[in-house]
C-alpha positions in Angstrom: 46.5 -99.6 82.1 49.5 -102.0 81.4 49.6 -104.9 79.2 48.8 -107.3 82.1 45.5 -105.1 83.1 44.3 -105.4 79.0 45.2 -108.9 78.9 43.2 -109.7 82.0 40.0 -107.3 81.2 40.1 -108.9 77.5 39.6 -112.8 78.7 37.9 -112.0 82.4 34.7 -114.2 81.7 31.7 -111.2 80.8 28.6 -111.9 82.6 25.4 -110.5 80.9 22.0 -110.9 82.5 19.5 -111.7 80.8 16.2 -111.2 81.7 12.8 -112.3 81.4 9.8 -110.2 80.8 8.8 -110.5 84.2 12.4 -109.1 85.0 12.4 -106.6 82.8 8.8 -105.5 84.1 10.7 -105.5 87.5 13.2 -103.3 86.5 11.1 -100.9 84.9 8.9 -100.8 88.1 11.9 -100.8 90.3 14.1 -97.9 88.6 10.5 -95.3 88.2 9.7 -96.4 92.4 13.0 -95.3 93.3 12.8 -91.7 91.5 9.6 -91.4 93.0 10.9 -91.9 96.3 14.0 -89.7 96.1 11.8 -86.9 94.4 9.7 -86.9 97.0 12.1 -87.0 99.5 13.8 -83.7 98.1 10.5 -82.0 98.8 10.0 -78.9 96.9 13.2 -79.0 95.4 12.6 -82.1 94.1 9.6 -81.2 92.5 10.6 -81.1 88.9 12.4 -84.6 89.4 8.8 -85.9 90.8 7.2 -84.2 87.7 9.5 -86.4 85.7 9.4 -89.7 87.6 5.3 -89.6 87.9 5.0 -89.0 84.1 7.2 -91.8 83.5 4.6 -94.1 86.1 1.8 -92.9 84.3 3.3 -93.9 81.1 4.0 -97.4 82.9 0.7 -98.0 84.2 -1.2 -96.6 80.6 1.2 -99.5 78.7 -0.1 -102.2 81.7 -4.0 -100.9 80.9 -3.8 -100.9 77.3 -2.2 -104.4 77.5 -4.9 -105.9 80.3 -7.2 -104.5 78.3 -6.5 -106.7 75.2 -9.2 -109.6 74.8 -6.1 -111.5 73.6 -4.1 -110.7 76.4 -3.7 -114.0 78.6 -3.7 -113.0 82.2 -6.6 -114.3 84.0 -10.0 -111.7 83.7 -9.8 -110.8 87.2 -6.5 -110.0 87.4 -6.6 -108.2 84.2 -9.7 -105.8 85.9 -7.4 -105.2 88.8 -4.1 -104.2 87.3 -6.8 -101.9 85.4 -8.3 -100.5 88.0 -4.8 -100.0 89.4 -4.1 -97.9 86.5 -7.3 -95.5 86.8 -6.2 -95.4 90.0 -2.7 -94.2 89.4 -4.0 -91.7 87.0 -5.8 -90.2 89.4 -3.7 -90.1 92.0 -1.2 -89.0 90.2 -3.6 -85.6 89.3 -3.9 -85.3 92.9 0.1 -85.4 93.8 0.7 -82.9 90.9 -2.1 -80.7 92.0 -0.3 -80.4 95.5 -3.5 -82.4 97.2 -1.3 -85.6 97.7 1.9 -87.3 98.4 3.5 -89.8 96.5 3.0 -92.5 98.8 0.4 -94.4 97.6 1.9 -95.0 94.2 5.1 -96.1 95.6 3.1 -98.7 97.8 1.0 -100.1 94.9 4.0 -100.4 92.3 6.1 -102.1 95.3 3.5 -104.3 95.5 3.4 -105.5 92.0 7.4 -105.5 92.4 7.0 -108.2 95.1 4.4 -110.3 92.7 6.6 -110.0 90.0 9.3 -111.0 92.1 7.2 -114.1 93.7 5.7 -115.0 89.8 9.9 -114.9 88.4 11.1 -117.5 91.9 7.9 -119.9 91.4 8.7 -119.8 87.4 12.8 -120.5 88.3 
């Protein structure tokens, strides 16, 4: 790199995002989706990815449930109930996809979905 190419990546204006908590859910969401999906997709091979990316859902979904599950936790009661019942549900199909009884499927649908509320909560908030 000459002098020129310092000089120019020294003062080039640095953009840092900065995210909310609904975008850093998002990303946390979005990144453990995607290695379920390209676990999956590598079928058998894959299989010690999928180990990987599922433990790292459940891990997700356990956080989610012990928050919900906070009287102090402000989300509406319903909703709270449903995002745990979404993690029992995760849990358990999560036993069934490592138990070779299930695909992956159904966990990538629900956390996509909660990527597109997430998404739709951070636009109505902007």
């Amino acid at each position: 790199m000459n002098a020129a190419e310092l000089a120019r990546s020294a003062y080039a204006s640095t953009k840092s995002t900065i995210l909310t908590d609904r975008g850093t859910e998002y990303a946390v969401f979005s990144r453990i989706t995607q290695n379920i999906k390209a676990a999956s997709i590598r079928g058998s091979t894959g299989f010690p990815a999928l180990v990987a990316a599922l433990h790292e859902n459940r891990k997700l979904w356990s956080i989610l449930a012990n928050d919900v599950a906070d009287e102090e936790n402000g989300l509406p009661e319903q909703l709270r109930a449903r995002i745990f019942y979404l993690a029992e549900f995760t849990d358990f199909q999560t036993q069934k996809i490592l138990a070779g009884e299930a695909a992956a499927d159904a966990l990538v649908d629900i956390n996509t979905s909660v990527m597109r509320g997430l998404r739709n909560i951070s636009e109505a908030v902007s």
